[in-house]
N, C-alpha and C positions, 0 to 999 in steps of 0.2 A: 852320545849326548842326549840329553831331554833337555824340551823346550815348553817352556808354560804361556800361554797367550794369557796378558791378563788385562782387562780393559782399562783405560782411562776413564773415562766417564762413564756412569750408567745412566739411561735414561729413564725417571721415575713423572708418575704424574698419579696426583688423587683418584682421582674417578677415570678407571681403565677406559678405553675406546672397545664398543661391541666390533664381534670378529666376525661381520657376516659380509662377505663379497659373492659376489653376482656375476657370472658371464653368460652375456648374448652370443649367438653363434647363427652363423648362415651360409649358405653354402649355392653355388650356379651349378649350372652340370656343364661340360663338355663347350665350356665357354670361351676358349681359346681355341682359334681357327685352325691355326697351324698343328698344334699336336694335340687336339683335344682332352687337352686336361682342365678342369675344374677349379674355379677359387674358393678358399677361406678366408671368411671374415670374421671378427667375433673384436668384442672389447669388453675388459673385466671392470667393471663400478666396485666403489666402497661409500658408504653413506652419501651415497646417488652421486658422487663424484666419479670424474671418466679417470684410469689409471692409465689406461695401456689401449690400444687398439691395434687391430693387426688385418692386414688383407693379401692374402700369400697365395702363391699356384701351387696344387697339391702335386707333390712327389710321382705320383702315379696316376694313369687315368680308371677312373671309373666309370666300371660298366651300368650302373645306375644313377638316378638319383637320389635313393636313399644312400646309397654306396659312398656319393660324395660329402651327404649331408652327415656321414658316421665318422666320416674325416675330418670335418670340420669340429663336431663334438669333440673327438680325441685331441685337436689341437688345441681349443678351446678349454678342457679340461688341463692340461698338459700346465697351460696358462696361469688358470686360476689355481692350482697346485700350488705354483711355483712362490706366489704369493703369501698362500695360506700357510705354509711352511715359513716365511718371512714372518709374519703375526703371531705364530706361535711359541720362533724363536724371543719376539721381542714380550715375555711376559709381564716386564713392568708397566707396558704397554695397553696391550691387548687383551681383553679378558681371557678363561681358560678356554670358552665355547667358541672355538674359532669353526665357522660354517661356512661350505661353499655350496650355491643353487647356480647347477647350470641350465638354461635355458633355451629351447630351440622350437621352431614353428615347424619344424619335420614330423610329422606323424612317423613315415615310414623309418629318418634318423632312429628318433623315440624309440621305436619297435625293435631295431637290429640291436640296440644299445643295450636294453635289457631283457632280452631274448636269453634262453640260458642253453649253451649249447649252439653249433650252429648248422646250416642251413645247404641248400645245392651251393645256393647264389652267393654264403657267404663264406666259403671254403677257402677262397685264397685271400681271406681277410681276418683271420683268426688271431693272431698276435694280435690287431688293434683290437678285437672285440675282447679276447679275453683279460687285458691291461684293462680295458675300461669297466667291464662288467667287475671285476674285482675291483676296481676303486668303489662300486657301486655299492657291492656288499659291503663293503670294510667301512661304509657309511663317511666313507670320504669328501664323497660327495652327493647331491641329491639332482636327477636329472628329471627337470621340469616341461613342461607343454607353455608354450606359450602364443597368443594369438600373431599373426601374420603384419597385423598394424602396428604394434606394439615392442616387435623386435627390432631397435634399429642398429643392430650386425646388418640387416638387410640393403645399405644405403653402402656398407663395404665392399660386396659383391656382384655389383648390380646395377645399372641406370636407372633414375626413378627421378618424377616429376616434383616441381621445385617445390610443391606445397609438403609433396611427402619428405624431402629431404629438409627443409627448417623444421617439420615437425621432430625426427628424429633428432636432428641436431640441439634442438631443445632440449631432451629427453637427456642428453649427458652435456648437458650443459657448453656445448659449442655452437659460438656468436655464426649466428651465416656468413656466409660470403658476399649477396647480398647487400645485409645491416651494415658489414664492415667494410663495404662500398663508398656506402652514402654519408659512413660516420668520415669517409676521408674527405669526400667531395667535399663535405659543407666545411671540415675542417681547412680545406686548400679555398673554399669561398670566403670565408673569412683573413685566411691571411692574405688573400688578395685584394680583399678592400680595406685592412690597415696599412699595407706597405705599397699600393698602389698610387697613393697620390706623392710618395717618393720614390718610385717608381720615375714616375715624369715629370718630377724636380730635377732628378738629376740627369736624364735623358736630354733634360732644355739647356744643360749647364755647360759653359767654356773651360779647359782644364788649359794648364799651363807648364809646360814639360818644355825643360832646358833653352826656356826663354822663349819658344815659338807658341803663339796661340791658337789653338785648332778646337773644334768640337767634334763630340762625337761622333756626328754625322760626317765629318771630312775622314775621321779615320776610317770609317766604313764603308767609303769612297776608294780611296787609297790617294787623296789630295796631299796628304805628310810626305813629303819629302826630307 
């Protein structure tokens, strides 16, 4: 038998949306006590909107930390693939130039990544090197430097002080925890001074249940018999 998939609706729209997504990427080393393996972080943006974010224990331990930070690239990368093949299938969509800039504050990452060939040190890491380095060539994607302030994957992987985390969280656009504190609080002070002077209307008030008369303060006694 053959079977034909054929869509109901297409999705059409005038003016295509540009296909350029963005993944930050960051990496700890040897950050977990008990087995010392390392986390990945990273979150992919589209027109500075957050898609995705991700904060993972990497698979194996690394012996560096560029080792760990070339982990997190590839996952990172893996990522923003996954997407960009999404955009490209949606062409009514998405223009044809669909681009991904991945980003990392690793020198050393950076280095192993498009290193050609490899290393003592990177010998038992050749599969992820050579997947990546060939996404590189095939101009799949573009692996970028990016400064240490300005990456906030960093806020994934990490403990870090409360000025630096509302900065990043500004950065793709998530409310702090903080803000969305104080937006409750004032919103629980206000419904406490609209509903509070009936609050103690009915507090002060006699109910009347199967002929006996009692207040609420006798039932909270336990005077009802």
């Amino acid at each position: 038998y053959k079977f034909r998939v054929r869509p109901d609706f297409v999705v059409e729209s005038k003016s295509k949306l540009p296909g350029d997504f963005s993944v930050y990427v960051d990496s700890d080393w040897a950050g977990c006590r008990k087995t010392r393996k390392s986390t990945s972080g990273g979150d992919v943006k589209f027109l500075g909107q957050l898609l995705v974010a991700w904060a993972r224990t990497q698979s194996s331990v690394a012996t560096s930390s560029g080792e760990a930070e070339l982990y997190a690239i590839c996952t990172g990368a893996a990522e923003g693939i996954y997407f960009t093949n999404i955009a490209k299938e949606l062409q009514n969509v998405f223009s044809s130039n669909v681009s991904l800039q991945l980003l990392t504050d690793s020198t050393a990452g950076k280095s192993m990544a498009g290193r050609e060939g490899t290393s003592k040190r990177t010998k038992h890491i050749d599969i992820r090197h050579f997947w990546l380095r060939s996404m590189i060539e095939r101009s799949v994607l573009k692996l970028h430097k990016v400064n240490g302030l300005l990456n906030h994957a960093d806020v994934l992987t990490k403990a870090v002080d409360k000025t630096t985390l509302e900065r990043h969280l500004d950065q793709i656009c998530i409310t702090s925890f903080s803000y969305t504190i104080n937006l409750i609080s004032d919103g629980l002070a206000g419904f406490a001074s609209v509903f509070g002077g009936f609050t103690d209307f009915a507090q002060s008030q006699t109910f009347d249940f199967e002929g006996a008369n009692f207040s609420e303060n006798d039932v909270s006694k336990g005077d009802l018999k």
